[in-house]
ChimeraX commands (.cxc) that place a marker at each C-alpha (Angstrom):
marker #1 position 12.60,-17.61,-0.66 radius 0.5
marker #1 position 16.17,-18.59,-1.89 radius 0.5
marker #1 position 16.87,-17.10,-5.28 radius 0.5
marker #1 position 13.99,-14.54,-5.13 radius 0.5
marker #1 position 15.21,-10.99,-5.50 radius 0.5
marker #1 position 15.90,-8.55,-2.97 radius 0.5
marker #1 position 14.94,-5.59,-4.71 radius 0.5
marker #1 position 11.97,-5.00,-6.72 radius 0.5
marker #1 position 12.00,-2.37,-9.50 radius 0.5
marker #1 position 8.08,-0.84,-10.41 radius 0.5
marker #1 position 7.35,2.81,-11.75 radius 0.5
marker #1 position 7.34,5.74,-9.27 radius 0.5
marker #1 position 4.03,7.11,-8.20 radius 0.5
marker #1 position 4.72,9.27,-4.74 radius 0.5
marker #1 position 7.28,10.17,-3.92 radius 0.5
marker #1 position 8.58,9.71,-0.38 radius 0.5
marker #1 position 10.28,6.81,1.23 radius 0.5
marker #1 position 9.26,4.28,4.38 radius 0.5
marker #1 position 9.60,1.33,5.71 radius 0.5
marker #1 position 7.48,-1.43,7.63 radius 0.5
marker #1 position 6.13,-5.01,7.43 radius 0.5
marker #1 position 4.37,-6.21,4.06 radius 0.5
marker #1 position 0.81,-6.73,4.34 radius 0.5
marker #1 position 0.15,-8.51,0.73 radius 0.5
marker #1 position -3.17,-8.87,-0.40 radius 0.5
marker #1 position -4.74,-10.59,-3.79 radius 0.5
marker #1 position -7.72,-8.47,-3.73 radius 0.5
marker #1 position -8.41,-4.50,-4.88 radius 0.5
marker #1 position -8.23,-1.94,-2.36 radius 0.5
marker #1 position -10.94,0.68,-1.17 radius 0.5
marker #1 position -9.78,3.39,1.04 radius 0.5
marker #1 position -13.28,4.89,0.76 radius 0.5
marker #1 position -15.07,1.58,2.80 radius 0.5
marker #1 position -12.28,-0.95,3.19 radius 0.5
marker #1 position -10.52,0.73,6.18 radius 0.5
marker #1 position -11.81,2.10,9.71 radius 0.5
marker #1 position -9.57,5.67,9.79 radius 0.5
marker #1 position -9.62,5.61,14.02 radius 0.5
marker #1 position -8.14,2.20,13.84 radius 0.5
marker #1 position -6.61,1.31,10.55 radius 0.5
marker #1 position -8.54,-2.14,10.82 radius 0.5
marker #1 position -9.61,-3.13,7.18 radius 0.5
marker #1 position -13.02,-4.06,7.53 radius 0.5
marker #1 position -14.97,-4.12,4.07 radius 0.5
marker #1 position -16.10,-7.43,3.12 radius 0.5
marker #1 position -14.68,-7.45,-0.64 radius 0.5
marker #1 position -10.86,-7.28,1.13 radius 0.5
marker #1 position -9.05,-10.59,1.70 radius 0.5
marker #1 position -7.26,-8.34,4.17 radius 0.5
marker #1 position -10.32,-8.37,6.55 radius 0.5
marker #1 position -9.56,-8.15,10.25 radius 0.5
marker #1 position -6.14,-7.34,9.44 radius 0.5
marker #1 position -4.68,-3.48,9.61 radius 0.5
marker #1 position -2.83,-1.43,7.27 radius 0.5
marker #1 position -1.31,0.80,10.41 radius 0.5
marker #1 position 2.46,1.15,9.97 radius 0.5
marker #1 position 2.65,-1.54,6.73 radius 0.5
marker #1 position 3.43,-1.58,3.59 radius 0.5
marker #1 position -0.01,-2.01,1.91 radius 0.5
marker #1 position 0.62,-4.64,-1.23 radius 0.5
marker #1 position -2.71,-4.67,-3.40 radius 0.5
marker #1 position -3.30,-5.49,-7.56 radius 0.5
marker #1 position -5.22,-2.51,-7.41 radius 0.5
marker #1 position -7.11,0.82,-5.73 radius 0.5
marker #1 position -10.96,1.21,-6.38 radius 0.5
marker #1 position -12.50,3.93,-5.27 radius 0.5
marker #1 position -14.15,7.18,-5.81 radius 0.5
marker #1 position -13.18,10.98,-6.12 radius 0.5
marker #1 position -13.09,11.18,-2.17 radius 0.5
marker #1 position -10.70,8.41,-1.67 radius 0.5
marker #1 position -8.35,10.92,-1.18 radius 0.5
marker #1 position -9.96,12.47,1.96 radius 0.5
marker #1 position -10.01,8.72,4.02 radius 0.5
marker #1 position -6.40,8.10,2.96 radius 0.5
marker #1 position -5.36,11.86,4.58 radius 0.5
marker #1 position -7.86,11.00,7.59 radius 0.5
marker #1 position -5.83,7.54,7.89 radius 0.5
marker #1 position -2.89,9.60,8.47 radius 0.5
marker #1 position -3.97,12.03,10.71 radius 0.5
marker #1 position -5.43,9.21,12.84 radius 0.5
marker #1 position -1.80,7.73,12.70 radius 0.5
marker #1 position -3.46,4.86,11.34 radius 0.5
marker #1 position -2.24,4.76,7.69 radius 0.5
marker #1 position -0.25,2.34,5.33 radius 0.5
marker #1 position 3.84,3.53,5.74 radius 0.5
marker #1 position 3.67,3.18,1.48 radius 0.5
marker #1 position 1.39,1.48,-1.05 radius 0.5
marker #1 position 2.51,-1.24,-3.32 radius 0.5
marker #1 position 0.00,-2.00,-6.57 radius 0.5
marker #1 position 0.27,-3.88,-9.97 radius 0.5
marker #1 position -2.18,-1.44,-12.11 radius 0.5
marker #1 position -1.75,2.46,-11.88 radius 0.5
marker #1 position -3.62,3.52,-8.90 radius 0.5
marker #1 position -6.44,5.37,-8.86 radius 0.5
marker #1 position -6.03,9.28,-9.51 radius 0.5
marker #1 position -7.73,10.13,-5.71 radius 0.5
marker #1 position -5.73,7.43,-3.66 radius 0.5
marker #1 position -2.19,9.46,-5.65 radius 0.5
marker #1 position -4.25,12.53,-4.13 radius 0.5
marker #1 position -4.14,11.60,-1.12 radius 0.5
marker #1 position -1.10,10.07,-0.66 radius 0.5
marker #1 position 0.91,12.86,-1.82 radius 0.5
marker #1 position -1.35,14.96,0.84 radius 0.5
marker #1 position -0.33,12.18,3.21 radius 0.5
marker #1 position 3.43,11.45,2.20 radius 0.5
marker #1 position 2.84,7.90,1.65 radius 0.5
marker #1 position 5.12,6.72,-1.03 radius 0.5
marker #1 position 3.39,4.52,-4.03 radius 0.5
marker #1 position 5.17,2.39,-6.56 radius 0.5
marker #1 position 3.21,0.43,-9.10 radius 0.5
marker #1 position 3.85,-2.54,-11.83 radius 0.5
marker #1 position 4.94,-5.32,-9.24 radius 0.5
marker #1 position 2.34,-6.14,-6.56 radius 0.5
marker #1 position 1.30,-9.54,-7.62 radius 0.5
marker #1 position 5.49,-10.80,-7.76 radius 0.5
marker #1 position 5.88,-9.11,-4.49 radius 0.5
marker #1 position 2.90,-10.75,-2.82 radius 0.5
marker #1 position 3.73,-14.15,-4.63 radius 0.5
marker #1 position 7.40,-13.54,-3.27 radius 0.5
marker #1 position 7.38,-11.91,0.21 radius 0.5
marker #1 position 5.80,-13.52,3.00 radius 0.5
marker #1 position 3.28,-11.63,5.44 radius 0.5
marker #1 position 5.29,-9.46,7.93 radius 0.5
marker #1 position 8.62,-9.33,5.77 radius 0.5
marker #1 position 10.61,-5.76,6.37 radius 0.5
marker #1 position 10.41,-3.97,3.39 radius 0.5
marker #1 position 11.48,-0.22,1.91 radius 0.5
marker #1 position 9.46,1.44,-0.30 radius 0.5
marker #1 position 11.40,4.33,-2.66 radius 0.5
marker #1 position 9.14,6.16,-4.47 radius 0.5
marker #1 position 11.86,8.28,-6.01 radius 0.5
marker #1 position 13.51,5.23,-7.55 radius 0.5
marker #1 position 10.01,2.88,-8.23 radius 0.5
marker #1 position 12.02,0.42,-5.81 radius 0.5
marker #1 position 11.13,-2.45,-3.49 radius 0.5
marker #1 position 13.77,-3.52,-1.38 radius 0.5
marker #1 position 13.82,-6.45,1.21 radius 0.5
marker #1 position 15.59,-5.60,4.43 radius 0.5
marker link #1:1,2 radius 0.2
marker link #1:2,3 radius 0.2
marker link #1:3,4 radius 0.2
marker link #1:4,5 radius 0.2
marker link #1:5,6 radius 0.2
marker link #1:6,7 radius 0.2
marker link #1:7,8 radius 0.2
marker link #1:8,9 radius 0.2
marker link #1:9,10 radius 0.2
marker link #1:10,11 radius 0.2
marker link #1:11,12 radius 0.2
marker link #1:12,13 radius 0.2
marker link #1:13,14 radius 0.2
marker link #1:14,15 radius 0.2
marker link #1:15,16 radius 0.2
marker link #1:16,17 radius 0.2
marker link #1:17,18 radius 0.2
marker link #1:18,19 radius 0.2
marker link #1:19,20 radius 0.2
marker link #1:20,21 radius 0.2
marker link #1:21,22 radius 0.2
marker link #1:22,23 radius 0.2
marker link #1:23,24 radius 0.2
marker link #1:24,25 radius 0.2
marker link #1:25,26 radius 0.2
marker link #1:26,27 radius 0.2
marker link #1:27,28 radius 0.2
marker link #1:28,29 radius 0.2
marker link #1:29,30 radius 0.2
marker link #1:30,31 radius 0.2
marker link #1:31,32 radius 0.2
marker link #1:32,33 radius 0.2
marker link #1:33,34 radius 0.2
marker link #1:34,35 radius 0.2
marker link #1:35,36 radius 0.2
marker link #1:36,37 radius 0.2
marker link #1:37,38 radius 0.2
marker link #1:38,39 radius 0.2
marker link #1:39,40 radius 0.2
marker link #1:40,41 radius 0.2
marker link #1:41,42 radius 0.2
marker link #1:42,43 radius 0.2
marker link #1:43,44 radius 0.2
marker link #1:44,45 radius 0.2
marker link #1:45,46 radius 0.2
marker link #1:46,47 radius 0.2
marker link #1:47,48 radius 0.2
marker link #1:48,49 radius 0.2
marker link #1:49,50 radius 0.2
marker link #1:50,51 radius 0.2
marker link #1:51,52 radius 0.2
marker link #1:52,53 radius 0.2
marker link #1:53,54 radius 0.2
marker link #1:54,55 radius 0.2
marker link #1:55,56 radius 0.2
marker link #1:56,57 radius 0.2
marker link #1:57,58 radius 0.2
marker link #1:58,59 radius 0.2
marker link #1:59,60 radius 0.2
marker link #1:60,61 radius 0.2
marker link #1:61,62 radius 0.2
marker link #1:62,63 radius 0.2
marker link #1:63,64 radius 0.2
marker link #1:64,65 radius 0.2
marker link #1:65,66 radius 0.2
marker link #1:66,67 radius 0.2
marker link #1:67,68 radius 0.2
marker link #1:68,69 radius 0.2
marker link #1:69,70 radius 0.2
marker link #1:70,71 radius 0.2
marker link #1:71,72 radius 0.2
marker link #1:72,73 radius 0.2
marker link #1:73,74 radius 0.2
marker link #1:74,75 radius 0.2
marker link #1:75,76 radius 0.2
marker link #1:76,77 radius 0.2
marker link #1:77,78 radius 0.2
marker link #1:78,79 radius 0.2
marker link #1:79,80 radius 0.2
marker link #1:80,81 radius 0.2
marker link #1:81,82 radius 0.2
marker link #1:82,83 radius 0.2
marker link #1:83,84 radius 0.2
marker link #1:84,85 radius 0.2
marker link #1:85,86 radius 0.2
marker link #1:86,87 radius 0.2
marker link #1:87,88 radius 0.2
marker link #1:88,89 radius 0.2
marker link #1:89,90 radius 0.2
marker link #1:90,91 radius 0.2
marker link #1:91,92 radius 0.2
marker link #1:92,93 radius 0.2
marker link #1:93,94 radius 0.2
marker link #1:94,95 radius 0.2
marker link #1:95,96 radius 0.2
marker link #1:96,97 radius 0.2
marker link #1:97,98 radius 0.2
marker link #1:98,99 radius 0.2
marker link #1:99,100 radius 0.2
marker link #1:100,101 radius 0.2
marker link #1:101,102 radius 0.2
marker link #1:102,103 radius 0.2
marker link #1:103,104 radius 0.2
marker link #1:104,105 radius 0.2
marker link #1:105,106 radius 0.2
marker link #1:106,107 radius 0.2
marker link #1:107,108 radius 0.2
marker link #1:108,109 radius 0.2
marker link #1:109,110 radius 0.2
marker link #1:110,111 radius 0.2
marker link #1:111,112 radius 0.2
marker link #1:112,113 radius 0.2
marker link #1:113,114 radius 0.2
marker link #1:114,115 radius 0.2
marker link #1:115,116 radius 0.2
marker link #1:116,117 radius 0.2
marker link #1:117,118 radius 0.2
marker link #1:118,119 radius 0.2
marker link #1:119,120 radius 0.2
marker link #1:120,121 radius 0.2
marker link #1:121,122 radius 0.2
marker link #1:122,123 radius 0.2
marker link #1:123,124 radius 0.2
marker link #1:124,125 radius 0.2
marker link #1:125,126 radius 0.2
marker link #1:126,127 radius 0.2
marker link #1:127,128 radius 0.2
marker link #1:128,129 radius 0.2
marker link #1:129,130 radius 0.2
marker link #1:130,131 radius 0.2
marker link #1:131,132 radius 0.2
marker link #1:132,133 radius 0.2
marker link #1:133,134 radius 0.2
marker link #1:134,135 radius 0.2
marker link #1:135,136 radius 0.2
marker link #1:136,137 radius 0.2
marker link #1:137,138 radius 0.2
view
C-alpha cells in the first residue's frame, strides 16, 4: 500500500462521523434482504460479503439496491446494535438507505468505493466524515 493515499475525498451524504474496520465489497448492497438485523450477518446470496458482518464496520459497496423500506432494516440494524459504523459507495445511494441512515446516524460518503476497496485491505481502521465527504486511513 506504499504511495496510496491516506485520505480519500467523495461527496457528503450523512452527516455524522465514525470509525471501524473496512469491510470492502465489489458487489451492490441490500439492506432490505442482504443483512440479518439480530446479528448483522450479511446473508443474501447476491452479496460477495456473505457470511461476513457489517456490525461495527465501515460498509464499502459500488452501490445500495433496495426498496422504499430499506430505511426501516437499516434503523432496525441499529437498534439491534448490529449496524455498519458508516457507509462507503461509488454511485449516490439509494434515497431509503439516506433515510435511514440519517434516522440511524450512520455517516455516508459517496464517489470513491471502488478506489477504496481496490486500495484498503479487509480490516484496515478507517474514519468516515460525512461533514467533509472524507475517508481517512488511521
Amino acid at each position: 500500500m506504499s504511495g496510496a493515499p491516506r485520505e480519500w475525498r467523495g461527496r457528503a451524504i450523512v452527516r455524522g462521523r465514525a470509525s471501524g474496520p473496512a469491510l470492502p465489497s465489489r458487489t451492490a448492497f441490500s439492506f432490505l434482504g442482504d443483512a440479518d438485523i439480530r446479528s448483522g450477518a450479511v446473508v443474501g446470496e447476491m452479496s460477495d460479503l456473505r457470511g461476513q458482518s457489517v456490525t461495527g464496520k465501515v460498509l464499502i459497496v459500488p452501490a445500495t439496491r433496495g426498496s422504499a423500506g430499506a430505511w426501516r432494516f437499516l434503523y432496525q440494524l441499529k437498534q439491534h446494535n448490529t449496524h455498519p459504523v458508516a457507509i462507503v459507495t461509488d454511485d449516490l445511494p439509494d434515497p431509503s438507505v439516506v433515510q435511514g441512515a440519517i434516522l440511524s446516524e450512520v455517516p455516508i460518503v459517496s464517489g470513491m468505493a471502488k478506489q477504496l476497496a481496490a486500495e484498503v485491505a479487509a480490516g484496515a481502521m478507517l474514519e468516515v466524515d460525512g461533514d467533509e465527504g472524507t475517508v481517512r486511513l488511521l
